[in-house]
VOGU-3710 file (C-alpha; in Angstrom, 3 decimals, decimal comma):
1> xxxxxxxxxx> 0,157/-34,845/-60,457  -0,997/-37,168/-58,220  2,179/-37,339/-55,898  2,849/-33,806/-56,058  -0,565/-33,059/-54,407  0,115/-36,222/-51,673  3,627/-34,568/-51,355  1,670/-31,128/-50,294  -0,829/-33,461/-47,961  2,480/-34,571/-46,273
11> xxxxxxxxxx> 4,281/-31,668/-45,500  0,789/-29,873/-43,991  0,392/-33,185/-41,333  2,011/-32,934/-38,639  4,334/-35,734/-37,684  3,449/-38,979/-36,186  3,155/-39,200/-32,329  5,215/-42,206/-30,451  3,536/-45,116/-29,550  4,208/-44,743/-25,930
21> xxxxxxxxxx> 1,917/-40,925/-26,124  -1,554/-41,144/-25,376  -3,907/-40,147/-28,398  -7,406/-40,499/-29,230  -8,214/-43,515/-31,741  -11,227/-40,999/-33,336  -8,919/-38,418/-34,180  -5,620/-39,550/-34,650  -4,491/-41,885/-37,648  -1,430/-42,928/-39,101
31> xxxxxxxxxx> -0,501/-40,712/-41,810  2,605/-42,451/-43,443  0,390/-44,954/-45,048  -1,230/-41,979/-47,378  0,973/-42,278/-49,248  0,953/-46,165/-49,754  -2,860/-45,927/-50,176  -2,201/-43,207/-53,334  0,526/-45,659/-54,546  -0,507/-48,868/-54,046
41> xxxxxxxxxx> -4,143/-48,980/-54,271  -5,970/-50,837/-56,892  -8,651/-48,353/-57,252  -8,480/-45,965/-60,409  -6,880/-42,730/-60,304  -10,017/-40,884/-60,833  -11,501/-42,327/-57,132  -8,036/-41,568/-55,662  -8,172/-38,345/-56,625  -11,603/-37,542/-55,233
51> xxxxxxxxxx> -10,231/-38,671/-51,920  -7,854/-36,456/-52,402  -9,914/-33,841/-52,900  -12,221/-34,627/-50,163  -8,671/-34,864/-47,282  -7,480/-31,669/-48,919  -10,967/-29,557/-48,312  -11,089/-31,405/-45,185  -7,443/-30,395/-43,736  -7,977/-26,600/-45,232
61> xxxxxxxxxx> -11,089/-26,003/-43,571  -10,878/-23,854/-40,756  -12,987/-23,052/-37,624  -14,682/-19,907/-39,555  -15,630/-22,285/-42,221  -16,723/-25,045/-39,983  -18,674/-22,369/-37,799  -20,760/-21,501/-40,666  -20,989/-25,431/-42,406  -22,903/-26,476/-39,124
71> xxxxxxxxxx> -24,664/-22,811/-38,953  -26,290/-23,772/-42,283  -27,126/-27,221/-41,207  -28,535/-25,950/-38,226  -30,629/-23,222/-40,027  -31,775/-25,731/-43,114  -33,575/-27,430/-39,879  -34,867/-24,665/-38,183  -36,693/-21,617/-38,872  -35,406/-18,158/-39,328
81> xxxxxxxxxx> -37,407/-17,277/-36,042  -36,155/-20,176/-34,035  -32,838/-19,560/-34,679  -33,630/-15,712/-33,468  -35,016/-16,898/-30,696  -32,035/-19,239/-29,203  -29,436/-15,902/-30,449  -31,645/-13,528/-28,557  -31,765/-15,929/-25,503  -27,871/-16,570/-25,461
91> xxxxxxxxxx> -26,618/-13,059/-25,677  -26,849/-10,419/-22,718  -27,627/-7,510/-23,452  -25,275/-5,801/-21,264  -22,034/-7,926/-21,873  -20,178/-7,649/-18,802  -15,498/-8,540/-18,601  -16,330/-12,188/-17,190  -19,573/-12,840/-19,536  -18,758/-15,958/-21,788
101> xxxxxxxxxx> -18,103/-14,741/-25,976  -20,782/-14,200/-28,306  -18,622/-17,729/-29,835  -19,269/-19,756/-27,331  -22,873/-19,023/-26,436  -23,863/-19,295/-30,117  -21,259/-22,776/-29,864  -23,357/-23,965/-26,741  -26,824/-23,318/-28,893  -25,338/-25,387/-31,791
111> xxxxxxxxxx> -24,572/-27,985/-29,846  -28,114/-28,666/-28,620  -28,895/-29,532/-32,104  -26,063/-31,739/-32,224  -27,531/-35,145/-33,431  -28,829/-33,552/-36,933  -25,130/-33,285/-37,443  -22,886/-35,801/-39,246  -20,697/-37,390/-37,682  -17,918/-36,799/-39,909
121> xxxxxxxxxx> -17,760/-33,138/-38,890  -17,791/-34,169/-35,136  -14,366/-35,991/-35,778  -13,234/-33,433/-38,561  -13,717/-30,831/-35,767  -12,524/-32,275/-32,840  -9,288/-33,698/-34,916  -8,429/-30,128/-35,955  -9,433/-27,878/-32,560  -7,911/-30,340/-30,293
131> xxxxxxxxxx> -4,347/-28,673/-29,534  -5,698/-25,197/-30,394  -8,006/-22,371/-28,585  -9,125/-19,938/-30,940  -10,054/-16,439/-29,824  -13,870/-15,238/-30,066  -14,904/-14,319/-33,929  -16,862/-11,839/-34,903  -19,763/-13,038/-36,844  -22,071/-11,285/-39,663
141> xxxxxxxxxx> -25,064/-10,300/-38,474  -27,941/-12,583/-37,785  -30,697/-10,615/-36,613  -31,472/-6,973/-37,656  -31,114/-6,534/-33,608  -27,734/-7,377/-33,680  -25,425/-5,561/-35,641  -21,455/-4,854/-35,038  -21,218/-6,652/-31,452  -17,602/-6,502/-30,004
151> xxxxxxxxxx> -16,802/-7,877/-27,674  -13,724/-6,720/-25,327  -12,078/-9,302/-22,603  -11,475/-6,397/-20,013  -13,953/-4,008/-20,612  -14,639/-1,774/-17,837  -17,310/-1,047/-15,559  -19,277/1,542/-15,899  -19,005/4,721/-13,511  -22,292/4,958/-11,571
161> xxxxxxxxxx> -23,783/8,537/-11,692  -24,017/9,433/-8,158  -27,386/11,758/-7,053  -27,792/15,073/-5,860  -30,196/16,319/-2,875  -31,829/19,375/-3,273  -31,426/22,410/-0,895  -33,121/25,432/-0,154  -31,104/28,173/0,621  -31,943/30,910/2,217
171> xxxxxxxxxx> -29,475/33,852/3,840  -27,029/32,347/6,084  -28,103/35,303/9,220  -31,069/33,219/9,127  -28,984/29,995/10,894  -30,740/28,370/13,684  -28,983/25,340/14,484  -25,859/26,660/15,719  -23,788/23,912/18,263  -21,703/25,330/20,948
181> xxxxxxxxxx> -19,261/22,030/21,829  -17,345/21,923/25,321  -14,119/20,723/24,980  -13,273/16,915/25,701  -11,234/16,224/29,099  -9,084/13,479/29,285  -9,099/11,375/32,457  -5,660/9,025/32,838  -6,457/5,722/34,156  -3,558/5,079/35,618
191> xxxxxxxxxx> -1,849/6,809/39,337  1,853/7,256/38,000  3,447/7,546/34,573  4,192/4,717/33,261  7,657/3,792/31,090  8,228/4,578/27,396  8,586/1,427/26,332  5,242/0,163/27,812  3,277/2,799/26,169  5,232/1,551/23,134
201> xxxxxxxxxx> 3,465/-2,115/24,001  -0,209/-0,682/24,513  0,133/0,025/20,459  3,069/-2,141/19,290  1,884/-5,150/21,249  3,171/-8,705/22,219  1,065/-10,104/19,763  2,265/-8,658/17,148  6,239/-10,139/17,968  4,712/-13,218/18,093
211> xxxxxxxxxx> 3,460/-13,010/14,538  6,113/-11,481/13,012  8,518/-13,957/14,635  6,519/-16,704/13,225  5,946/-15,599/9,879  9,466/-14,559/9,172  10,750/-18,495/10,182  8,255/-19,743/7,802  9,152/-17,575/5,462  12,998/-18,382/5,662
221> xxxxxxxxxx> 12,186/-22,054/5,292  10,133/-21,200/2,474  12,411/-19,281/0,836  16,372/-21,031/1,491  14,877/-24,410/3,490  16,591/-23,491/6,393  14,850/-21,447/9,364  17,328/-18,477/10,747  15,169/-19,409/14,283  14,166/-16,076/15,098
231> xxxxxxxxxx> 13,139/-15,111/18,625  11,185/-12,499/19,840  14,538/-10,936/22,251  16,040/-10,791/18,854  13,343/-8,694/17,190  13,166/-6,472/19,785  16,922/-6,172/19,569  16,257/-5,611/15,627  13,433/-2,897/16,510  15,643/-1,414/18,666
241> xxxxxxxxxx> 18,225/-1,062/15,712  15,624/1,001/13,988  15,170/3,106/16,168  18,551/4,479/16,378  18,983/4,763/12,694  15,692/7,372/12,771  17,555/9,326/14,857  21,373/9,127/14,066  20,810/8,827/10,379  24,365/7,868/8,374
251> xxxxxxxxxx> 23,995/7,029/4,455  23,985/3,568/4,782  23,273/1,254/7,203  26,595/-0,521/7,207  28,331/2,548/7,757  27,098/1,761/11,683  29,394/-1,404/11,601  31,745/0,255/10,150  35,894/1,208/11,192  35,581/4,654/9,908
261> xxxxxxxxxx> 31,940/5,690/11,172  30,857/3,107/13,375  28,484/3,918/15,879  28,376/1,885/19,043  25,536/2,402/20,317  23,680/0,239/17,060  27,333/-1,715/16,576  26,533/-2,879/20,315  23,802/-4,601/19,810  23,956/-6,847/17,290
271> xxxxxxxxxx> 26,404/-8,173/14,713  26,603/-6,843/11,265  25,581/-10,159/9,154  22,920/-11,098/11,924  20,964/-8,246/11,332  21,433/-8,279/7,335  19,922/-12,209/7,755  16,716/-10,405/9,653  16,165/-7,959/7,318  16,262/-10,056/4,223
281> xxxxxxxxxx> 13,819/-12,612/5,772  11,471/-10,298/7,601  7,896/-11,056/6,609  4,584/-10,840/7,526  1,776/-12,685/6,672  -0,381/-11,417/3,699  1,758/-8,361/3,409  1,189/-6,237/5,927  -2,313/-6,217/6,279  -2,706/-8,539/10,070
291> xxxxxxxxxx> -0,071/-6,251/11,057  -2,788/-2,959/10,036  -5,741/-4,881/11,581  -3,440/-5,074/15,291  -1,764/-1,894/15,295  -5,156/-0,728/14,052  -7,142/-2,757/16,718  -4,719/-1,245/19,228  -5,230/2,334/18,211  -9,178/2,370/18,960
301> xxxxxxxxxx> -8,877/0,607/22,319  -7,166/4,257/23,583  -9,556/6,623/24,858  -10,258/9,085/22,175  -12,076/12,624/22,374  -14,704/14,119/20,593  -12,759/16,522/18,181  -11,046/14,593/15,120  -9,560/15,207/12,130  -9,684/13,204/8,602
311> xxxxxxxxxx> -6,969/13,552/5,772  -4,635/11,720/3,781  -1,174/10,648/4,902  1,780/9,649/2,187  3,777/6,745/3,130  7,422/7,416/0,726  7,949/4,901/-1,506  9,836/5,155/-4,767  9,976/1,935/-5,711  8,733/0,004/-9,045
321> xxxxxxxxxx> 7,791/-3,101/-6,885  4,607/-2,010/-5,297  2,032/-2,152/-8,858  -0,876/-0,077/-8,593  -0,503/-0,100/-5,078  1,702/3,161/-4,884  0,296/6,982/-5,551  1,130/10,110/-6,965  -0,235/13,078/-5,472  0,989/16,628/-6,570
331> xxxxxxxxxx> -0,104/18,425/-3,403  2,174/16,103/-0,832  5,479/16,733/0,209  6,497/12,947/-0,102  4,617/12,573/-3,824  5,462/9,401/-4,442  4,409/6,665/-2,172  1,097/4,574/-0,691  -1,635/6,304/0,729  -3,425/6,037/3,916
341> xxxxxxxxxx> -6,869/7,479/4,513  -6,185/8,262/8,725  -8,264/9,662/11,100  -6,536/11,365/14,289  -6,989/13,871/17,183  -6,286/17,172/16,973  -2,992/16,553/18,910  -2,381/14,164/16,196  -2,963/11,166/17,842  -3,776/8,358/15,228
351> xxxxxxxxxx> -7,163/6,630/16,079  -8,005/5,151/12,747  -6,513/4,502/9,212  -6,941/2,002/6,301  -4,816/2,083/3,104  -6,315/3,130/-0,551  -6,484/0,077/-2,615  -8,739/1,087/-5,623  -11,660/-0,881/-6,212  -11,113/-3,170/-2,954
361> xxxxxxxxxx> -10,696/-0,030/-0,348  -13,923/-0,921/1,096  -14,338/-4,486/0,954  -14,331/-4,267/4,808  -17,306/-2,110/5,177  -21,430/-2,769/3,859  -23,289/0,985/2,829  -26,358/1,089/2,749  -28,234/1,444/-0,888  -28,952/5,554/0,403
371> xxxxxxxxxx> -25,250/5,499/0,933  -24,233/4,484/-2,225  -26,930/6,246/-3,766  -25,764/9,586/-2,756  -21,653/9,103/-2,256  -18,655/8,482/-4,132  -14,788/7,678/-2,774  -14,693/11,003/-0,879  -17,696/10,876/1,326  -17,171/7,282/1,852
381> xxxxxxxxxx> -14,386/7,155/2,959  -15,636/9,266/5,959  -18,409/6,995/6,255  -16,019/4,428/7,024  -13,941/6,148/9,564  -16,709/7,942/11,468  -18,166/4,731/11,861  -15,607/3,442/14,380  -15,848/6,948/16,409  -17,150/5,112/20,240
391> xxxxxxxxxx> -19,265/7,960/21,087  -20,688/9,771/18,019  -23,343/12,215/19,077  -21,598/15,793/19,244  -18,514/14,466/17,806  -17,535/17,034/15,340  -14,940/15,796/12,655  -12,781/17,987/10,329  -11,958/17,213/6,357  -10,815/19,309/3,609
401> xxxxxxxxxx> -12,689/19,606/0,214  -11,655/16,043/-1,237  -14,125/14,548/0,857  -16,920/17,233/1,722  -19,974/17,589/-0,039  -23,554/19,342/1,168  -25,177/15,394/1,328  -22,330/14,112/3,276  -22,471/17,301/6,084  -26,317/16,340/5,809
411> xxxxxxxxxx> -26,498/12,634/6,177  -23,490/12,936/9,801  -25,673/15,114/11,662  -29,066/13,504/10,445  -28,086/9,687/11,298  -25,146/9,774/14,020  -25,473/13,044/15,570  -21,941/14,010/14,270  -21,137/16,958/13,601  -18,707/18,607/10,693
421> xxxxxxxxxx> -16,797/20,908/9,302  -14,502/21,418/6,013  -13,641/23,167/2,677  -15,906/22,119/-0,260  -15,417/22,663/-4,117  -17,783/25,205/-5,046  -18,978/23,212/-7,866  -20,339/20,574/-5,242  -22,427/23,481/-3,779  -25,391/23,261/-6,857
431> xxxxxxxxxx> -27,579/26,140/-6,713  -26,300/28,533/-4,216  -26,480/31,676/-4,361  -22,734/32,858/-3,201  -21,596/35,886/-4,249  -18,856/35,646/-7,560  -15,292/36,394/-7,097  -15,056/39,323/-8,377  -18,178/40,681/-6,274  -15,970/39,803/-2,877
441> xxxxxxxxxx> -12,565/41,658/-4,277  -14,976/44,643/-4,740  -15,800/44,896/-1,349  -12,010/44,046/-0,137  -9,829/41,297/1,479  -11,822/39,575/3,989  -15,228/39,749/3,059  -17,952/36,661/2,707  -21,095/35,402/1,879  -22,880/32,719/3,416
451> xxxxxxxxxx> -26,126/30,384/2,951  -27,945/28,472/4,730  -30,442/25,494/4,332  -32,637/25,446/8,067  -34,347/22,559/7,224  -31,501/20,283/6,699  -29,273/22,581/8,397  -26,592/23,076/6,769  -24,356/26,139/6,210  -21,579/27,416/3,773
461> xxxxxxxxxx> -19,651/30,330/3,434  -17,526/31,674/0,993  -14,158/34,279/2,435  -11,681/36,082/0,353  -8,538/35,812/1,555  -5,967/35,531/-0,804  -8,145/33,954/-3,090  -11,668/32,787/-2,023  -12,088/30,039/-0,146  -15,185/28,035/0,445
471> xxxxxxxxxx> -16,672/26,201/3,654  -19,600/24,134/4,753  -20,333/23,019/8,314  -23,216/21,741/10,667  -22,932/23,261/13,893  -20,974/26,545/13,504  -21,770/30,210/11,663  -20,184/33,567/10,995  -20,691/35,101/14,228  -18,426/36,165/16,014
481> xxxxxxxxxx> -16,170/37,863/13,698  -12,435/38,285/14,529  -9,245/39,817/12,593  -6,265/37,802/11,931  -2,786/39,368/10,659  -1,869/39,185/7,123  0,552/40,259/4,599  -0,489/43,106/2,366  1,560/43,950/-0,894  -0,168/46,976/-1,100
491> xxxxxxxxxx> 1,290/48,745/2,350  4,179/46,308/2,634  3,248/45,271/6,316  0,903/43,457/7,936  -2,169/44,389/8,845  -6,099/43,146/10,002  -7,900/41,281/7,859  -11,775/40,206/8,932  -12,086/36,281/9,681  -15,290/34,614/10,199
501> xxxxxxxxxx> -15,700/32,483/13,378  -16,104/29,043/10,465  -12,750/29,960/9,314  -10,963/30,402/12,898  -12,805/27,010/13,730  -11,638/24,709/10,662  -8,084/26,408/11,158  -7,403/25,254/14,849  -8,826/21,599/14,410  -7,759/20,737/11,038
511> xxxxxxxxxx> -4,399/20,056/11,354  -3,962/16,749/13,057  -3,491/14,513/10,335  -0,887/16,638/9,009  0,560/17,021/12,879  1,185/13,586/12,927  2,912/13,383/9,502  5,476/15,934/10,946  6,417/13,854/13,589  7,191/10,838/11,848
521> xxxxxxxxxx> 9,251/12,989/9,267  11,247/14,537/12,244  13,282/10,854/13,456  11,278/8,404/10,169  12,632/4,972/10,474  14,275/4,044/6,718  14,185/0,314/6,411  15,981/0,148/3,232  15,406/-3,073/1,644  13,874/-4,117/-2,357
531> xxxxxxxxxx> 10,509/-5,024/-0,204  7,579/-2,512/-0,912  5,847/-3,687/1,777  8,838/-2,647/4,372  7,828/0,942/3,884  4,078/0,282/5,388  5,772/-1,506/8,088  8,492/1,662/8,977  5,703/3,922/8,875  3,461/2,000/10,983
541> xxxxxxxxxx> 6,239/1,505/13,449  6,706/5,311/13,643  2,888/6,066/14,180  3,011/3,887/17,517  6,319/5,744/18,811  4,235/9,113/18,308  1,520/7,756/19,624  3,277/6,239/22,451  5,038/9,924/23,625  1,293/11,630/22,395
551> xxxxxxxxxx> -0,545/9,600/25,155  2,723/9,366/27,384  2,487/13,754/27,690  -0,981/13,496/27,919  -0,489/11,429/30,908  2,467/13,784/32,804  -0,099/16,190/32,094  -2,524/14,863/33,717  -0,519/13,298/36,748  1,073/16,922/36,750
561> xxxxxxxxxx> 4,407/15,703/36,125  7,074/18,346/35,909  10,013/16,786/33,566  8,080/15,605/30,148  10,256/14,186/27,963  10,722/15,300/24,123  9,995/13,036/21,317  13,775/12,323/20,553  14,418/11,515/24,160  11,505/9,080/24,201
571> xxxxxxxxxx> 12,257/7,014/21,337  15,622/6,692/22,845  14,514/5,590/25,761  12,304/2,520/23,564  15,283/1,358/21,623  17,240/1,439/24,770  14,583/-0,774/26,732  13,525/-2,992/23,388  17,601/-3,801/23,364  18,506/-4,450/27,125
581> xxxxxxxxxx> 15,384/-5,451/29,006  15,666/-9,053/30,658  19,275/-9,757/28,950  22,343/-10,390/31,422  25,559/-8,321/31,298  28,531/-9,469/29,195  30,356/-11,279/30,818  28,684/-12,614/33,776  26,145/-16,030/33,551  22,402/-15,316/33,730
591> xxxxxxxxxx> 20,426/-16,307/36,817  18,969/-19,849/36,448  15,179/-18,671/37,055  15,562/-16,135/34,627  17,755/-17,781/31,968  17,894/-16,526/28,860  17,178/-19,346/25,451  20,191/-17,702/23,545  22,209/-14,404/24,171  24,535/-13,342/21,349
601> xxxxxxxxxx> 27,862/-12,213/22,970  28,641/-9,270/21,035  32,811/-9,019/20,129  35,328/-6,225/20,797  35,214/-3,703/18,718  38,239/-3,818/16,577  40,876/-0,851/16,589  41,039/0,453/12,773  44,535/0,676/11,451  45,571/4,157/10,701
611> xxxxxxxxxx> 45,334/5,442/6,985  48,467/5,679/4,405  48,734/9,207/4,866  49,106/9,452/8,903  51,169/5,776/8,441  54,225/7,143/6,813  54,134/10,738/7,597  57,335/9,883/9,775  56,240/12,393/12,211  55,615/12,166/16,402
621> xxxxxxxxxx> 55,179/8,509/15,786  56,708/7,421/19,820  56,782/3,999/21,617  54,825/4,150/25,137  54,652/1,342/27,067  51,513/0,195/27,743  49,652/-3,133/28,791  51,071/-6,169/27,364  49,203/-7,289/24,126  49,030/-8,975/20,446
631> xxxxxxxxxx> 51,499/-7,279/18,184  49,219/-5,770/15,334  52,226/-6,386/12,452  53,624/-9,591/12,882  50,482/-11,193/14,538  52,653/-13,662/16,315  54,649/-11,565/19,092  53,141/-9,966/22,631  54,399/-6,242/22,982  53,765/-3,932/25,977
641> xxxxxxxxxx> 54,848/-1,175/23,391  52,354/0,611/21,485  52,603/3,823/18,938  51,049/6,568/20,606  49,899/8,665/16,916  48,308/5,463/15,021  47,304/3,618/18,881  48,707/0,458/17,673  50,651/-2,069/19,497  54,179/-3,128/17,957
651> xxxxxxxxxx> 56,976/-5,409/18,432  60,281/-3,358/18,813  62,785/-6,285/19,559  66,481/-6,583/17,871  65,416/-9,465/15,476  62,114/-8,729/15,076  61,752/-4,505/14,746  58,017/-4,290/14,001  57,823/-0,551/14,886  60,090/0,307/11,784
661> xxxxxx> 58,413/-2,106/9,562  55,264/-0,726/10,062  55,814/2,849/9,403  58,213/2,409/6,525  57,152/1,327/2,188  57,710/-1,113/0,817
//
């Protein structure tokens, strides 16, 4: 009986470590003498057997067990009330994702009382938790206090209830603090138009070549241990690249390399497998975010006015790289993507942006405890781009009803002097008295209600158009009221429909966010490449190309120049520039005070040979003589003959006929 129970002691050790391991001479012993000891000891079987015992309960126990052996030791020496006491002071009472387990406070308060402890449990303890971490356990309850605790590793935070102002509103006639706003005039600072490429440089700046030149070497090194030594000429030539595809778009980009569709003016500039080695090694430190904070930077130095608009722009991305990084939202044309929180003029000029990033969108910005008191994502998030506005008193700033709210239109007028406008969910307007929907349809298509609150002057309105709609502003009433044309079912024509002066306001100034998202759709730049981060960087590259022409018309404008040119003719004239500027022609050496550190001789385009079905059609194929040349058959012979149908050159001597070989199967 003996044996059989050291045969079961056996098989639960684990197996001896080599001598040249390092173990701990407390904890570890050497187990193939157990069974010697059982054999060959001269003790009787009866004291054997109690050790036997005693290793069995010893190698069995587990950490429950052991939890609760030196729980009772610790309780036999303390009171009931002490041992309260150190469980009320180690547990929280609101347990937070990164507080330490109930297991390891209660561990922590057992281990003060350590030296009332045997020893033999320290070792027993330490010899069975040493390779092992166990998870927290829950334990029975201690105190009537504390019953059922769990605890969860990634439990979440809770949302914070955000408070309400109250209003008083009164009948919107009543408005006193109507704001009549001159428009903004732009003043050029410059006496002549400048180039489309240098506007390109006021937003896209030198700066940033330098960094992404940089970072991409570092990366290549980092990535195959070899750098592919990119220079800023070759960038630009890269940039330049880009451009083109936005505007002659083919289904893939090596179609532009191509014999069947190539297209020279992309072919031109730089080889096929040179540009594949850029775009697989293009990086940018941190992501993309130094190359937000410059194009960013370079956005506020322009002069902006005093009228701006606030939305949401989609950048596409489709991708399963990207995480939680990328956003659905129903409403967008591009639903899938990353979105950017942008604020731009009414021409659609881009001033501002910063991307969404969940909990970390604002790690960038401090709010005040009245902020945060008051306002949620919405509001803050035109907190945050109002606050970069250079001149903010009678600035007026447009949003639609994801951000608005009656403490937000409030709070811009009562700290900065800004003013606002927007749509608002009626359920953000507590307590006012609008008219229902059903009260407006009785009266017919175009009526409204307003309200008013004089004190903190603020207004909203609700109009029935289609369905109702619902505004809020600062600065602007009712009065006057105009018609606009709409659709009616009813009489199958148009016809005049009453429109408040709010709703002609928000209608004219709203749309600049969404202005500038047109543009980039009309020529968007598709980097296609397996990096998520690519798509931030195509977009961006757009928004200072429309920015560029946006401030280059404002300028002929200005300057009262008579040819403007369109948006497609513009970026055309930037890839052209990016792609040429300071690089000699082919084919003749570069001055020695402006010489060049490398200049990639592009190669002849090569003549495609003519398809199967054109080859041996045995029709109108004729000799011509021509310049003399490489023979495009036997790759060996010079010809000055060359088929006029497939424009090839061929060999059409008596022991070598190359023209008949070439046009006849094999």
């Amino acid at each position: 009986m003996q044996r059989r129970r050291a045969e079961k002691i056996l098989t639960m050790l684990p197996p001896g470590k080599d001598s040249s391991e390092s173990s701990d001479d407390d904890s570890v012993e050497s187990y193939h003498s157990i069974g010697e000891i059982l054999c060959e000891s001269p003790l009787p079987i009866e004291a054997i057997e109690n050790d036997v015992d005693e290793l069995l309960r010893d190698i069995e126990l587990n950490p429950i067990d052991e939890f609760l052996e030196d729980f009772e030791d610790l309780q036999s020496i303390t009171s009931d009330n002490a041992v309260a006491d150190i469980i009320e002071i180690e547990i929280p009472q609101n347990i937070e994702p990164h507080t330490p387990t109930l297991m390891n406070n209660i561990s922590s308060s057992v281990s003060k009382k350590k030296t009332v402890l045997s020893s033999e449990s320290a070792r027993r303890s330490k010899r069975l938790l040493r390779n092992a971490e166990t998870p927290p356990i829950p334990l029975p309850c201690m105190s009537p206090d504390i019953e059922n605790i769990n605890i969860l590793p990634n439990q979440r935070k809770k949302i914070r209830k955000i408070d309400h102002m109250q209003f008083n509103w009164v009948a919107g006639k009543k408005m006193n603090f109507e704001v009549n706003v001159p428009e903004y005039e732009f003043h050029t600072q410059h006496d002549h138009v400048l180039t489309p490429v240098e506007y390109f440089k006021s937003f896209f700046s030198d700066d940033l070549f330098e960094l992404i030149v940089e970072q991409t070497n570092l990366y290549s090194v980092a990535k195959s241990g070899k750098s592919i030594n990119l220079t800023v000429n070759e960038l630009q030539d890269f940039l330049s690249i880009e451009l083109w595809m936005g505007v002659a778009k083919l289904p893939a980009y090596t179609d532009y390399w191509s014999h069947l569709m190539s297209y020279e003016k992309v072919s031109n500039i730089m080889p096929l497998k040179k540009y594949q080695k850029i775009l697989k090694n293009i990086h940018f430190n941190n992501n993309v975010r130094p190359l937000i904070d410059i194009i960013r930077r370079n956005c506020l130095n322009q002069e902006q006015g005093k009228r701006f608009s606030i939305d949401e722009m989609m950048v596409p991305y489709k991708g399963k790289k990207a995480g939680s990084r990328r956003q659905y939202i129903k409403s967008k044309p591009k639903k899938w993507g990353f979105k950017f929180f942008v604020r731009s003029g009414i021409n659609g000029l881009v001033y501002d942006f910063f991307p969404y990033c969940g909990e970390n969108t604002f790690n960038n910005y401090n709010f005040s405890d009245y902020e945060e008191k008051f306002f949620g994502l919405g509001p803050k998030v035109i907190l945050a781009l109002v606050s970069t506005i250079p001149d903010k008193i009678l600035s007026i700033v447009y949003f639609d009803n994801f951000f608005s709210s009656p403490e937000l239109v409030y709070y811009l007028r009562e700290k900065y002097g800004t003013l606002s406008l927007g749509t608002v969910q009626q359920n953000r307007l507590r307590h006012c008295p609008l008219l229902e929907e059903k009260q407006l349809k009785k009266k017919g298509r175009g009526s409204f209600s307003y309200m008013c609150d004089r004190k903190k002057k603020v207004l909203t309105l609700k109009w029935l158009d289609n369905k109702p709609v619902c505004l809020i502003s600062s600065y602007v009433s009712a009065d006057p009221i105009k018609s606009i044309k709409r659709y009616s079912k009813e009489k199958k024509s148009r016809v005049d429909v009453p429109m408040p002066k709010i709703v002609e306001e928000y209608n004219t100034h709203m749309g600049g966010v969404d202005l500038s998202d047109m543009l980039v759709a009309l020529y968007r730049t598709g980097l296609k490449t397996h990096k998520w981060y690519m798509a931030v960087f195509s977009q961006l590259l757009d928004i200072c190309i429309n920015n560029a022409w946006l401030t280059y018309r404002r300028d002929c404008n200005q300057l009262k120049e008579k040819k403007i040119m369109r948006l497609k003719e513009f970026r055309i004239h930037v890839a052209i520039a990016l792609s040429g500027k300071e690089k000699p022609k082919v084919g003749r050496k570069p001055n020695k005070n402006n010489q060049m550190e490398h200049v990639q001789k592009i190669r002849r385009t090569v003549i495609p040979r003519p398809i199967s079905d054109i080859k041996f059609d045995r029709f109108d194929h004729f000799p011509t003589r021509v310049s003399k040349g490489r023979c495009r058959h036997c790759k060996k012979g010079q010809t000055v003959y060359i088929c006029t149908k497939c424009d090839t050159r061929l060999c059409t001597l008596k022991n070598r006929d190359c023209f008949n070989d070439f046009h006849t199967k094999k």
